[in-house]
C-alpha positions in Angstrom: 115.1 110.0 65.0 112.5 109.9 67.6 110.1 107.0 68.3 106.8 108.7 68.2 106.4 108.2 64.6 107.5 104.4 64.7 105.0 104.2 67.4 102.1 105.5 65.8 102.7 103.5 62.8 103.1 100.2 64.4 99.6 101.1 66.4 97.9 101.5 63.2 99.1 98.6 62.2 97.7 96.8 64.8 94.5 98.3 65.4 93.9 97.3 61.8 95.1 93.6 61.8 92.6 93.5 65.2 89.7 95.0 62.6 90.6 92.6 59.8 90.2 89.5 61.8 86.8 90.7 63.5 85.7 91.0 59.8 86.8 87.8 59.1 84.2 85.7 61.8 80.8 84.2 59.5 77.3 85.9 60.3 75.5 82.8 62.2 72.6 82.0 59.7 70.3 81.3 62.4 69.5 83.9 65.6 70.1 81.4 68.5 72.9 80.4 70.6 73.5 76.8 68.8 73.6 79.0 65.4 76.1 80.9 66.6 78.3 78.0 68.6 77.7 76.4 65.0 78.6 78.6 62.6 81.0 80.8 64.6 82.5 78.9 67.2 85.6 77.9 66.2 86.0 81.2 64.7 85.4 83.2 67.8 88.3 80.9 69.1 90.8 81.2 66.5 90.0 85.1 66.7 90.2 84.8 70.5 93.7 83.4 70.1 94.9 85.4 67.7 93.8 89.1 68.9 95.7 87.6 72.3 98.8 87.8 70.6 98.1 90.9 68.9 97.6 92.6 72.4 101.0 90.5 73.3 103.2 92.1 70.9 101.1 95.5 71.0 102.1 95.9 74.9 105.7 94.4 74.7 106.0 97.0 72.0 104.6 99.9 74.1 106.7 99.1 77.0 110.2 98.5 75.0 109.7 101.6 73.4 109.5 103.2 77.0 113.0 102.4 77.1 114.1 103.5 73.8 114.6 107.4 72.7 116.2 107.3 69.3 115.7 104.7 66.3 118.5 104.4 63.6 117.5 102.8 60.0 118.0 99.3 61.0 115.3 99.2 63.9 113.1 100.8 61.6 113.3 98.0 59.2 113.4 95.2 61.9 110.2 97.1 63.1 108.9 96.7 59.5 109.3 93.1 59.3 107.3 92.5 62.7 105.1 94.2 61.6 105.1 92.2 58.4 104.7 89.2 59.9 101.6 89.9 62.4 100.1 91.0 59.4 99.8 88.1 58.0 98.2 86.3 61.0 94.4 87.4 59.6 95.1 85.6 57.0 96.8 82.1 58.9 93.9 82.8 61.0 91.0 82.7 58.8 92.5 79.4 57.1 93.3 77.4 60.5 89.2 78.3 60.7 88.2 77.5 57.5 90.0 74.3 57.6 88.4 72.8 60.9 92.4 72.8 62.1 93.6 70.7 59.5 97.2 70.0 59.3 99.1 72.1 56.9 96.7 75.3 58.6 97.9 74.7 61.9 101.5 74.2 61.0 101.2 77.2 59.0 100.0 79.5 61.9 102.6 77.8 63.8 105.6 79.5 61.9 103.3 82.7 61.3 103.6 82.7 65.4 107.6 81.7 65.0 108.3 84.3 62.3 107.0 87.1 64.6 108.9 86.0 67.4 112.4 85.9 66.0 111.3 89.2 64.2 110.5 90.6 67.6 113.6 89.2 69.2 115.9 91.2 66.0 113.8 94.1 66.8 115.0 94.1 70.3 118.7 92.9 69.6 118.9 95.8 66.7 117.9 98.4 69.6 120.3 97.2 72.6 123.0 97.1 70.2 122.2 100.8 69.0 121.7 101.8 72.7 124.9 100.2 74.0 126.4 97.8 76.7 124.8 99.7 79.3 121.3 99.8 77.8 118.2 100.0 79.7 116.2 97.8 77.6 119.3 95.1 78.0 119.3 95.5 81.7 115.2 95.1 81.9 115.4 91.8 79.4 117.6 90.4 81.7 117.9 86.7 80.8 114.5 87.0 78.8 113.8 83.6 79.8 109.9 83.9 78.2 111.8 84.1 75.1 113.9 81.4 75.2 111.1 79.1 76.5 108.8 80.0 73.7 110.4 78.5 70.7 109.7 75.1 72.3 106.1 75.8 72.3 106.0 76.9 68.7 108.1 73.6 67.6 105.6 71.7 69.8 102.4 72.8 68.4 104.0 72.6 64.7 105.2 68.7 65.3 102.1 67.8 67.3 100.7 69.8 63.9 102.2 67.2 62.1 102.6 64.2 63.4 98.9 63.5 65.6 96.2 62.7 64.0 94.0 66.0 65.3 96.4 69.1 64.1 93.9 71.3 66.5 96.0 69.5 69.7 98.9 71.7 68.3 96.9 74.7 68.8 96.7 73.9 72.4 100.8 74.6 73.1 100.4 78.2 71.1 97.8 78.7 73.6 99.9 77.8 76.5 102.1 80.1 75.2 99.6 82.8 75.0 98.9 82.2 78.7 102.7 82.4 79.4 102.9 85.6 78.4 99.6 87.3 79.5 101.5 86.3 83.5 102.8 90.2 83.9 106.7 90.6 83.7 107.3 94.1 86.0 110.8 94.0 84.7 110.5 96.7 82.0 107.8 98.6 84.4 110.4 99.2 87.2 113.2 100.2 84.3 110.6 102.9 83.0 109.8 103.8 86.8 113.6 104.3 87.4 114.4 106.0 84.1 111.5 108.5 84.9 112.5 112.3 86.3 111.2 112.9 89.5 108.6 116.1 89.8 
């Protein structure tokens, strides 16, 4: 099976969990700046954070499915399941915000961050498997060492979650994340280059 309809889908998807958390930010009840740092600030940052990893996954996604040409059953499901778990992040979202960060919110969005990871990382093992030894998306990974590094940040922020007295310090190392992944990785952009017919 091709990929264009998995791709569309998982757009969708997307687009929509993006639209759903926009909707979720309060109206300020007042129509000045210090109404809206008031009533929406720490909204517009929880939002902030959270559409950042939505446009994480959403180009990872794009560019690993520049290197794939067929889907079997199994990468359809694993696609399913990330797809599952980044929607529920406008819902760990809004509650990290309507808690002020308290504890169990933060620790919460923590493992929403670590479910999509390891759903991503079955995603990608279910398609180098189906491709092969010698598959492009296994020689662009490489030693995927964002991916190994990032499990430390998520156990950080959760612990830090639970253990500090302010749970919003744990937001801080899924941030950090964030910002480790928004560097650019031309790894899977050369693979595509290379795999590309020349005209």
């Amino acid at each position: 099976m091709r990929t264009s309809r998995l791709e569309a889908f998982s757009d969708g998807v997307l687009a929509i969990i993006i639209t759903i958390m926009v909707l979720e930010l309060k109206i300020p009840e007042s129509h000045d700046l210090s109404g809206l740092l008031h009533d929406t600030g720490d909204g517009l940052l929880t939002y902030l954070l959270s559409f950042v990893w939505i446009g994480i996954y959403w180009v990872n996604h794009h560019h690993m499915f520049h290197l794939v040409r067929h889907v079997a059953g199994g990468v359809l499901w694993a696609n399913l399941a990330l797809l599952f778990t980044l929607s529920l992040l406008p819902f760990t979202t809004a509650w990290m915000d309507e808690s002020a960060f308290a504890r169990t919110p933060v620790v919460v969005y923590g493992l929403n961050l670590t479910a999509a990871a390891l759903a991503y990382l079955v995603l990608q093992k279910l398609i180098i498997r189906h491709q092969g030894a010698e598959s492009p998306l296994r020689q662009a990974v490489g030693s995927d060492l964002k991916g190994k590094i990032s499990p430390f940040f998520y156990l950080a922020g959760v612990l830090t979650a639970l253990l500090v007295e302010h749970a919003a310090i744990g937001v801080a190392f899924f941030a950090a994340c964030a910002l480790l992944w928004l560097i650019p990785d031309r790894r899977i952009d050369r693979m595509v280059h290379e795999l590309e017919p020349v005209d």
